[in-house]
DRENPA-3360 file (N, C-alpha, C; in nm, 2 decimals, always signed):
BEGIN
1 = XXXXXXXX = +0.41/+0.95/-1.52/+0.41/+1.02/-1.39/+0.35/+0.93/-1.29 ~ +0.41/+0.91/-1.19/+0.35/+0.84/-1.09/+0.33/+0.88/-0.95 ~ +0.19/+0.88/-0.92/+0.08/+0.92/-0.88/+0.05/+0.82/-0.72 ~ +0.06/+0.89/-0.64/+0.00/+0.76/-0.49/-0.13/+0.80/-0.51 ~ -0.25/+0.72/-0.54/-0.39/+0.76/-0.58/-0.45/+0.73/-0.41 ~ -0.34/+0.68/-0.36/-0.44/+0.65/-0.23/-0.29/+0.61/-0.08 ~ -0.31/+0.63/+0.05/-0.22/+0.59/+0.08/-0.24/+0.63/+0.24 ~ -0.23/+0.50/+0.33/-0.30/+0.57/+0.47/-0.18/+0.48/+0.54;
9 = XXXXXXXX = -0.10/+0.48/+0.68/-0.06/+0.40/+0.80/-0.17/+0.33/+0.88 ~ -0.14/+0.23/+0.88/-0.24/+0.11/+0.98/-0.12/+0.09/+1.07 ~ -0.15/+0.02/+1.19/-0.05/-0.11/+1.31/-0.08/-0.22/+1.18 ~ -0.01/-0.26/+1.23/+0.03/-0.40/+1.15/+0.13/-0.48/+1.26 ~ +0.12/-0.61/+1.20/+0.18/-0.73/+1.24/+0.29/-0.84/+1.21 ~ +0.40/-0.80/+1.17/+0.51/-0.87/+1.11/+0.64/-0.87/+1.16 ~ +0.73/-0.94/+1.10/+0.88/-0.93/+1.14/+0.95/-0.95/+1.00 ~ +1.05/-0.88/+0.91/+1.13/-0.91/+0.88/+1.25/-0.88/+0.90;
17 = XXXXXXXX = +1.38/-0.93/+0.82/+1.48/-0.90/+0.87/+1.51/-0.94/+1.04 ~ +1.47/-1.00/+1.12/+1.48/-0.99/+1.23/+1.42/-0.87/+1.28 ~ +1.34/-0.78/+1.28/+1.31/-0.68/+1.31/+1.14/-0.67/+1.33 ~ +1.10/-0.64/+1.44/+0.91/-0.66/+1.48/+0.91/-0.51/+1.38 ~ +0.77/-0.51/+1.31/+0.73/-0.42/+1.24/+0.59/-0.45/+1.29 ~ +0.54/-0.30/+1.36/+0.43/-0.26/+1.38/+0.35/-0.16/+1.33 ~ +0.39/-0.14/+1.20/+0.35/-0.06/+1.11/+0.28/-0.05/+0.99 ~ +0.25/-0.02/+0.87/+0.21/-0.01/+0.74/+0.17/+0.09/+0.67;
25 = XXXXXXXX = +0.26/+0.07/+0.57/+0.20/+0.17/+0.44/+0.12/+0.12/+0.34 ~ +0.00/+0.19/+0.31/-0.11/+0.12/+0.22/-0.14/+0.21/+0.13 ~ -0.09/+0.11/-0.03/-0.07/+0.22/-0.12/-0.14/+0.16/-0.25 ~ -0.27/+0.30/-0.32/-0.27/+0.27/-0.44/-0.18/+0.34/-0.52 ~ -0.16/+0.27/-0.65/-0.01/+0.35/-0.73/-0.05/+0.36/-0.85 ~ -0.07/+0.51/-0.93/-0.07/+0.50/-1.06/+0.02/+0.54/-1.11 ~ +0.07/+0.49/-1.24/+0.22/+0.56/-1.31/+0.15/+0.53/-1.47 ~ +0.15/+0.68/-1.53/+0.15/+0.68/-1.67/+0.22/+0.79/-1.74;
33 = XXXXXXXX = +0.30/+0.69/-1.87/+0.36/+0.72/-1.95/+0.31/+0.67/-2.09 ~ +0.34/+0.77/-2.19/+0.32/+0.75/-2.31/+0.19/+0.71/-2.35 ~ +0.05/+0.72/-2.32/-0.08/+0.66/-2.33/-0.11/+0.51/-2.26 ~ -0.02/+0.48/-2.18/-0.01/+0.37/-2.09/-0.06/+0.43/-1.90 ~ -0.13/+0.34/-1.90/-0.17/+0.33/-1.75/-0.09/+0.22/-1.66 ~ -0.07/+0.23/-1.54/-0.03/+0.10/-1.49/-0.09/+0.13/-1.33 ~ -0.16/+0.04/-1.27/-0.24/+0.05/-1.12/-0.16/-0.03/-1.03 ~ -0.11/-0.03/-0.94/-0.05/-0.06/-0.83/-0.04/-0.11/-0.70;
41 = XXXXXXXX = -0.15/-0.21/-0.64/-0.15/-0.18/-0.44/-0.03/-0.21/-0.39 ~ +0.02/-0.15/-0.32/+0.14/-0.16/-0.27/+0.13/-0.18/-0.11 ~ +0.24/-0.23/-0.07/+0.20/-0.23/+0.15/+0.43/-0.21/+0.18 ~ +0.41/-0.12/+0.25/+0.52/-0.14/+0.31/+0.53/-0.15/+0.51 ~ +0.61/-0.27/+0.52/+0.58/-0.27/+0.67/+0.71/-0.21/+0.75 ~ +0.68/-0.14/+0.87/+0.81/-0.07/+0.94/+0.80/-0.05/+1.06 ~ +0.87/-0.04/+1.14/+0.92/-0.08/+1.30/+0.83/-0.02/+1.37 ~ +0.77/+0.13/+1.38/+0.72/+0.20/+1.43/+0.70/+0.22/+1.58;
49 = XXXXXXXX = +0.85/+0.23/+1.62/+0.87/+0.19/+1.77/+0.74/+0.33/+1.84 ~ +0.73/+0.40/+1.79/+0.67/+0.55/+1.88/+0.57/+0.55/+1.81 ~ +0.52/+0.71/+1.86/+0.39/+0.76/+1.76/+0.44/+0.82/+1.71 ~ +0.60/+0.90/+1.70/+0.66/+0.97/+1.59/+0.69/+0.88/+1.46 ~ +0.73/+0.75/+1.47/+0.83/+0.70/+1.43/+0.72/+0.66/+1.31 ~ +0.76/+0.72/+1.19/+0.66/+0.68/+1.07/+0.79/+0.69/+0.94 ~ +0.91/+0.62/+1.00/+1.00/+0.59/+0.88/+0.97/+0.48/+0.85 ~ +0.96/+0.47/+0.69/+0.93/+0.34/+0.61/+1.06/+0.30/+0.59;
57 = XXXXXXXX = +1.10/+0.15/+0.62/+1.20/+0.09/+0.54/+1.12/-0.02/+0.44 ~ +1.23/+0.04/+0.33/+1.17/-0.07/+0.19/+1.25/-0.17/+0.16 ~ +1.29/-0.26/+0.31/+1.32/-0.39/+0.32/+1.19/-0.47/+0.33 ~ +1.09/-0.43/+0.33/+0.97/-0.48/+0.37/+0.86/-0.45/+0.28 ~ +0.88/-0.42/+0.17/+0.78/-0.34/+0.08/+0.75/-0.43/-0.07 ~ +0.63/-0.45/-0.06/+0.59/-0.58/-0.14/+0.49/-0.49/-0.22 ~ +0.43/-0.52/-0.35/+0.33/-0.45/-0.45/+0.32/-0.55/-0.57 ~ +0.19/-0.58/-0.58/+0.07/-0.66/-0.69/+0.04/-0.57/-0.77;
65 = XXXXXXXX = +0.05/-0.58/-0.92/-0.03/-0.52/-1.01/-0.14/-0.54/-1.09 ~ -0.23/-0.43/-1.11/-0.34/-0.46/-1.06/-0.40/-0.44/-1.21 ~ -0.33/-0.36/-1.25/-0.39/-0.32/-1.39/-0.28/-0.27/-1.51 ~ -0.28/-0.32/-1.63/-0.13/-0.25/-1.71/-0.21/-0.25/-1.83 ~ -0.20/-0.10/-1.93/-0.26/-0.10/-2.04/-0.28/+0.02/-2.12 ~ -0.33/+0.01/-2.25/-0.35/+0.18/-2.28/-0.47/+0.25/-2.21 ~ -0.41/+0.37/-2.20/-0.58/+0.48/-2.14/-0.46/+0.59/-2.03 ~ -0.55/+0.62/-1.98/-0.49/+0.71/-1.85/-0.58/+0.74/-1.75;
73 = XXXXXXXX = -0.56/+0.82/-1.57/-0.64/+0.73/-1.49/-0.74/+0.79/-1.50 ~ -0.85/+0.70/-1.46/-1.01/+0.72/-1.43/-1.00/+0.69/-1.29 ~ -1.11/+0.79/-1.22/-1.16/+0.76/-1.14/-1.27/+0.67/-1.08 ~ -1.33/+0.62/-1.20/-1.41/+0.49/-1.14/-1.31/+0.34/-1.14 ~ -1.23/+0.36/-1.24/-1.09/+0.26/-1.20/-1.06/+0.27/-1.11 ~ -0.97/+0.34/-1.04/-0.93/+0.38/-0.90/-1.07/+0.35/-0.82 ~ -1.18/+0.39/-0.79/-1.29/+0.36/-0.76/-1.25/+0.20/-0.70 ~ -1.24/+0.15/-0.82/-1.29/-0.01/-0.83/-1.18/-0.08/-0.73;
81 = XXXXXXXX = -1.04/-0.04/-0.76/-0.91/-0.06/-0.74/-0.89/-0.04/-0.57 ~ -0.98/+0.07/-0.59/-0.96/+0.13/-0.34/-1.09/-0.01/-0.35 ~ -1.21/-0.02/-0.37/-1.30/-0.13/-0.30/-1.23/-0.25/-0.28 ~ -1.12/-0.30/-0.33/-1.07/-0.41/-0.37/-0.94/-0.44/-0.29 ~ -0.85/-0.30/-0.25/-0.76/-0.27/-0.19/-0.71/-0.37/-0.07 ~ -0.81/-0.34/+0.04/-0.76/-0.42/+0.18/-0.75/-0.58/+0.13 ~ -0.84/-0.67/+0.06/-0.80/-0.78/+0.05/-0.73/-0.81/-0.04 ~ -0.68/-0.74/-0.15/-0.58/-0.76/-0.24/-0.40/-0.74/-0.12;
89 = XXXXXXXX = -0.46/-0.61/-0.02/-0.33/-0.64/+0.09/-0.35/-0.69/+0.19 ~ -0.44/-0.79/+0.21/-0.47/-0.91/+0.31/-0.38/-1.03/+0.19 ~ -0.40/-1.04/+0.09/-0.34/-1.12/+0.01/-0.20/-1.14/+0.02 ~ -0.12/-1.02/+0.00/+0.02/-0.97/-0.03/+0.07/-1.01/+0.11 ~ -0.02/-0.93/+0.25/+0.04/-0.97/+0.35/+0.06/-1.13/+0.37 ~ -0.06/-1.19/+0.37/-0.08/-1.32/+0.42/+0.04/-1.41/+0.38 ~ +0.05/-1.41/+0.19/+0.23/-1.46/+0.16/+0.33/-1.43/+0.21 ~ +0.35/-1.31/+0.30/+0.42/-1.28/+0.34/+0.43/-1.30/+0.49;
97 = XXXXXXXX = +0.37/-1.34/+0.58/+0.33/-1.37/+0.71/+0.33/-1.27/+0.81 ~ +0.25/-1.17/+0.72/+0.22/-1.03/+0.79/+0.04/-1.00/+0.80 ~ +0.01/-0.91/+0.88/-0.12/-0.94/+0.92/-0.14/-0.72/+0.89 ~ -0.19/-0.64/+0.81/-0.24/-0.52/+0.86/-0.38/-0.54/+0.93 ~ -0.34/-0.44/+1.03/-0.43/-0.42/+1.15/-0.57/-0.30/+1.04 ~ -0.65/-0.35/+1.00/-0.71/-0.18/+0.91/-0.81/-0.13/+1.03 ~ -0.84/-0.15/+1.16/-0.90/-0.09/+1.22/-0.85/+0.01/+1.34 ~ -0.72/-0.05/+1.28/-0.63/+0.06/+1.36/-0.56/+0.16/+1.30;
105 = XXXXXXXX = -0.62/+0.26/+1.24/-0.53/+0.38/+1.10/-0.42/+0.46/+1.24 ~ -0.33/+0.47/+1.15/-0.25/+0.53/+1.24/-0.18/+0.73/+1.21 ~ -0.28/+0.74/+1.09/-0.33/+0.83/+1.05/-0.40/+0.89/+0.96 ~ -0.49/+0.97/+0.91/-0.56/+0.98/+0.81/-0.53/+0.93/+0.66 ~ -0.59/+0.87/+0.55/-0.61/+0.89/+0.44/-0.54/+0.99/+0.39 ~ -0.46/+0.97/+0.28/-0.44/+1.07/+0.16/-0.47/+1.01/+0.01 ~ -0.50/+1.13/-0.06/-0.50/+1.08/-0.15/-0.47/+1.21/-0.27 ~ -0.41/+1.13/-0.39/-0.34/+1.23/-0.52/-0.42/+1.22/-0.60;
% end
């Protein structure tokens, strides 16, 4: 079953495709099956011409894994996984020549 353990919109700073993306999705991701865990940070970037406009295109959607193994989730994992989060997606972005803005949320935190 897979689980967004974490997941908020920032501004961000990128272009793919030819397209300015002012947006981001920031995601922890858990998926378990069969006594297996697997942890996830995920980032997807997208146009966000308005303050409506919170369509994600996953032409732009990059994710590092963070954790793969037997067990199922803990919350001090996850814990460890959100402290770790913004520069593991300072990481993902920077390869990618994208920049998230995190002082700019562009809506609250959720989390599963």
């Amino acid at each position: 079953m897979v689980v967004n353990v974490y997941e908020q919109y920032f501004k961000a700073d990128a272009v793919f495709s030819g397209v300015q993306r002012k947006g981001a999705l920031v995601l922890l991701i858990s998926d378990s099956e069969a006594g297996c865990i697997t942890y996830k940070a995920g980032v997807a970037f997208f146009p966000h011409r308005d303050e409506e406009d919170f369509a994600v295109s996953y032409d732009a959607y990059f994710e590092e894994e963070l954790y793969s193994g037997k067990g199922r989730r803990s919350k001090k994992k996850e814990a460890e996984y959100l402290e770790g989060l913004r520069e593991t997606i300072d990481g993902i972005a920077a390869e990618n020549n994208a920049s998230v803005i995190w002082d700019e949320p562009l809506r609250e935190e959720r989390r599963g």
